[in-house]
C-alpha positions as CSV (number, residue, x, y, z in Angstrom):
1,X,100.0,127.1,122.2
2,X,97.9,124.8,124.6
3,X,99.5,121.7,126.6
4,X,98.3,118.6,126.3
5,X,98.4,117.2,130.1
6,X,98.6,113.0,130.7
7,X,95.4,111.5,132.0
8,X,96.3,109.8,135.3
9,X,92.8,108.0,135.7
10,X,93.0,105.2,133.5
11,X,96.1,103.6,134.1
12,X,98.5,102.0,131.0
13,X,97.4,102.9,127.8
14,X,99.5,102.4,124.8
15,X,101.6,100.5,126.8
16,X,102.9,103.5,128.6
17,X,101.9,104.9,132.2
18,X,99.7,107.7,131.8
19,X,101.3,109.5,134.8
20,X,104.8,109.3,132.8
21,X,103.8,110.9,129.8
22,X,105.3,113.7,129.1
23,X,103.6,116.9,128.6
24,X,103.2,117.8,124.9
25,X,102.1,121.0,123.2
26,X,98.8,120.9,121.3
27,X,97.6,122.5,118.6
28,X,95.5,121.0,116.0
29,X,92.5,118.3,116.5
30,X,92.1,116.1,114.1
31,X,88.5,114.3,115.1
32,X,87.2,111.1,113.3
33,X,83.3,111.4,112.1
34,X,81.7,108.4,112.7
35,X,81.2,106.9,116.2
36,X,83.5,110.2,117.6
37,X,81.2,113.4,116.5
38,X,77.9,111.5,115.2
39,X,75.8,108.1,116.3
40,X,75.5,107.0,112.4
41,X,75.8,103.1,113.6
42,X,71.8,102.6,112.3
43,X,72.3,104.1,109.0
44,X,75.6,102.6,108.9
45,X,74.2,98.7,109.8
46,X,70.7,98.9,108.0
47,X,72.8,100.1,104.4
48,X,75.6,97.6,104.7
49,X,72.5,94.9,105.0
50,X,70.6,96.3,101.9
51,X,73.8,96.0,100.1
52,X,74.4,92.5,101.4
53,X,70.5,91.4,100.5
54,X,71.6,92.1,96.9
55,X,73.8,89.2,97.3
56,X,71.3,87.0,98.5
57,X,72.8,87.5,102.3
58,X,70.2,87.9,104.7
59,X,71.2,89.6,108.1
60,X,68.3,89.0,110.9
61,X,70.8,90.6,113.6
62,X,71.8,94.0,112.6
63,X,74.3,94.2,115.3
64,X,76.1,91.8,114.0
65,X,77.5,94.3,111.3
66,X,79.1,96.6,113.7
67,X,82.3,95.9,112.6
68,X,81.5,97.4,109.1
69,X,81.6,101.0,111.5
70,X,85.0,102.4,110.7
71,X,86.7,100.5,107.9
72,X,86.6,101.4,104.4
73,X,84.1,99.5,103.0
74,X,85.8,97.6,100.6
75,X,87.6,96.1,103.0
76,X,84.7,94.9,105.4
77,X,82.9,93.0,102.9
78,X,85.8,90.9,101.5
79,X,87.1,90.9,105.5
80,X,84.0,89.6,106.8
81,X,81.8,87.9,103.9
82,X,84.6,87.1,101.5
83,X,83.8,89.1,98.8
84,X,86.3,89.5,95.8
85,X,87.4,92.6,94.9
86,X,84.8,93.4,91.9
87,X,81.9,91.6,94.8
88,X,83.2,94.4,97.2
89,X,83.0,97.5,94.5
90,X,79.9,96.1,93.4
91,X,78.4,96.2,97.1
92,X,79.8,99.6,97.7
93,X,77.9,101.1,94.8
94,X,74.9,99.6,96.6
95,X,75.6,100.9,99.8
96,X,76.1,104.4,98.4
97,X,73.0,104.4,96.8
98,X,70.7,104.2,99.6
99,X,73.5,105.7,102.3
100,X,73.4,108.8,100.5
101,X,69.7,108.9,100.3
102,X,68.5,107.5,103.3
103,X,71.2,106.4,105.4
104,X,73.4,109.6,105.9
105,X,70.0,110.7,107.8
106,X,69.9,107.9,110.1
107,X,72.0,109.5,112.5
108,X,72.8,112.3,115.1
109,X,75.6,114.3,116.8
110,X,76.4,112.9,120.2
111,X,74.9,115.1,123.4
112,X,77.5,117.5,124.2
113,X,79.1,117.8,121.1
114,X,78.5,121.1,120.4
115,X,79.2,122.7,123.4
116,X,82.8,120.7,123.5
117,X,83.9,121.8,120.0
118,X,82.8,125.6,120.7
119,X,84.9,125.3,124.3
120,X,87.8,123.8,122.3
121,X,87.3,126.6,119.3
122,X,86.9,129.5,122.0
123,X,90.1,127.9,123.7
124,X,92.3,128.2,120.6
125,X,92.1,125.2,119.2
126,X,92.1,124.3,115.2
127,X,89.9,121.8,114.4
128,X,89.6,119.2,111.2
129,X,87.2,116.2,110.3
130,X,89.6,112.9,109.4
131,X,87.3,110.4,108.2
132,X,86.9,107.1,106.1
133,X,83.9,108.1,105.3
134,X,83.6,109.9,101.4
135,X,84.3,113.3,102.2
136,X,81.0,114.6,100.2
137,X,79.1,112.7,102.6
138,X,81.0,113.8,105.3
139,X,80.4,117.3,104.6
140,X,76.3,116.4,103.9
141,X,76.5,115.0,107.3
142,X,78.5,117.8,109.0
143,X,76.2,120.7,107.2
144,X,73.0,119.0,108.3
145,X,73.9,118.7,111.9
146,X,75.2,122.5,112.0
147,X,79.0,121.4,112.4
148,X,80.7,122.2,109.8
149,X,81.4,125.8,111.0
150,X,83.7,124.8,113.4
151,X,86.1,123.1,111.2
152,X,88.6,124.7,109.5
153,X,89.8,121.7,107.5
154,X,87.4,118.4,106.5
155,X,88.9,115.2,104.7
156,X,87.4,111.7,103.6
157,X,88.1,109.6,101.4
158,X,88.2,110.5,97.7
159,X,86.1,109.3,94.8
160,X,89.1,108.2,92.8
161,X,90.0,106.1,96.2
162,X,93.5,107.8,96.4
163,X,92.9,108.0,100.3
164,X,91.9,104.6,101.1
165,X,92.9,103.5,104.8
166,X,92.6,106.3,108.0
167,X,96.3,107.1,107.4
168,X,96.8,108.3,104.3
169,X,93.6,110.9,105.1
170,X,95.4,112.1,108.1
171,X,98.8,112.5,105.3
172,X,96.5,114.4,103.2
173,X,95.4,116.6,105.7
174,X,98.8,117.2,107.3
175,X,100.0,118.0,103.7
176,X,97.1,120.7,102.4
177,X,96.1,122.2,106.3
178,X,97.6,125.1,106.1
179,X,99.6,126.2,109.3
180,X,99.3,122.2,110.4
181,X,102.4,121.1,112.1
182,X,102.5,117.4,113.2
183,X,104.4,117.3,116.5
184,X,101.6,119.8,117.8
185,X,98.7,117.3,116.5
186,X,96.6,114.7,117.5
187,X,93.9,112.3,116.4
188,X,90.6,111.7,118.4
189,X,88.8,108.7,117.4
190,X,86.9,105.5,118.6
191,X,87.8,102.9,116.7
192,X,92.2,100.4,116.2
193,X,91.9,102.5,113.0
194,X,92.0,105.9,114.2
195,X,95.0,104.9,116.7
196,X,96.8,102.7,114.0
197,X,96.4,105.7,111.1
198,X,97.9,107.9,113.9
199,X,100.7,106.0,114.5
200,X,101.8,105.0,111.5
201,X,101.9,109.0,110.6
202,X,103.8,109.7,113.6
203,X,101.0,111.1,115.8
204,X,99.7,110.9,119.1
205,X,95.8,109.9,119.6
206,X,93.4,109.8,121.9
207,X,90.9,107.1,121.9
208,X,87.1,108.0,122.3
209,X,85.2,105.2,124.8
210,X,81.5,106.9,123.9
211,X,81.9,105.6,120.7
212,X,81.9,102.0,118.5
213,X,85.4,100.4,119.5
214,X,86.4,99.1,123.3
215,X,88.7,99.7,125.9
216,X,90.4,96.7,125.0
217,X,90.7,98.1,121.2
218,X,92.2,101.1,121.6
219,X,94.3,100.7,124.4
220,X,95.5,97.4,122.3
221,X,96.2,99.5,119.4
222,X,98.1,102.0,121.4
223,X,96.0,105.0,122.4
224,X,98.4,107.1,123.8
225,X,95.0,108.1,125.5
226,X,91.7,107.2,126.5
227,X,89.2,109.6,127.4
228,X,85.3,108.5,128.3
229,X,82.9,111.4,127.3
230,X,83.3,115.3,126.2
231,X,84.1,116.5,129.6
232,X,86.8,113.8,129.9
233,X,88.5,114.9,126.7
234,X,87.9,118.6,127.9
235,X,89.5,118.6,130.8
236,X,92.7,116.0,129.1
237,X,93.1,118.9,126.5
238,X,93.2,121.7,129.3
């Protein structure tokens, strides 16, 4: 079993001083996809505008749909265009459709992330994939970047939409990952959503600052820490 040491760098996160965390032993990774393992932001941006053209919404600044980065899907488009519920199922089924044939390749693994996930298998850690993203794209994403094989549990979202918001994936996996024992977990993500699903299951997280959300995001949703690159989160878990 591996301790999990307090950054000191970075001052309060969480609300808490890093320096007076205490020590806690850690076992088992859980790592977000999107914006944590994989730059999918283009796929991710130029799909949520296709499905938004159907509706007659033009978007001339694709940056302007970074928010739809982490979220369920559903809940961006009635969040930030207003869209009723059959609007935002509707709009899904359009994303999908060209995500799954174009999008999904619109992206690539962060530099480094390889070696980091070997170091942390060859270390002793378990590892497992907690996304929002469908968990058959997931695993197209995963297996066409030469990732999967370092996982030994992967979990999105469901087609029957069971596992809708970042916290009940992480219940899912903490109820079928064999061995899995919370108290020895954590979450590693780079968006409020990661840290909030976290919390509300009663684990720690660490927030990812390479990736789509702030400083200001995750240390407001109360990462317990923040870590800036692989190394960072490297030398945090050692």
């Amino acid at each position: 079993m591996l301790v999990l040491l307090p950054m000191v760098t970075h001052g309060q996160v969480g609300g808490k001083e890093n320096n007076v965390l205490q020590m806690k032993k850690c076992h088992y990774l859980f790592f977000d996809l999107d914006g944590t393992l994989t730059d999918s932001a283009l796929g991710i941006l130029r799909t949520a505008a296709f499905a938004l053209g159907h509706f007659g919404i033009q978007v001339d600044d694709l940056q302007t749909l970074r928010p739809f980065v982490g979220p369920p899907l559903e809940d961006s488009f009635k969040e930030f265009y207003g869209f009723s519920d059959a609007q935002a199922h509707e709009a899904v089924e359009i994303y999908r459709g060209r995500y799954e044939a174009v999008g999904v390749h619109e992206n690539a693994p962060y530099p480094g992330v390889h070696d980091c996930l070997r170091a942390l298998r060859e270390q002793g850690f378990r590892l497992a994939v907690a996304t929002s993203k469908p968990e058959k794209t997931a695993r197209v994403v995963l297996d066409e970047f030469r990732l999967a094989g370092y996982f030994d549990f992967v979990c999105g979202r469901d087609a029957e939409g069971r596992l809708h918001t970042k916290a009940d994936v992480i219940r899912h996996v903490l109820a079928h990952w064999e061995g899995v024992r919370r108290e020895d977990s954590v979450m590693i993500g780079d968006r409020k959503y990661d840290v909030l699903g976290a919390r509300e299951t009663g684990m720690d997280s660490i927030g990812a600052l390479w990736g789509y959300g702030s400083r200001d995001e995750l240390a407001g949703a109360g990462a317990t820490w923040l870590v800036e690159d692989y190394e960072d989160l490297m030398r945090l878990l050692r």
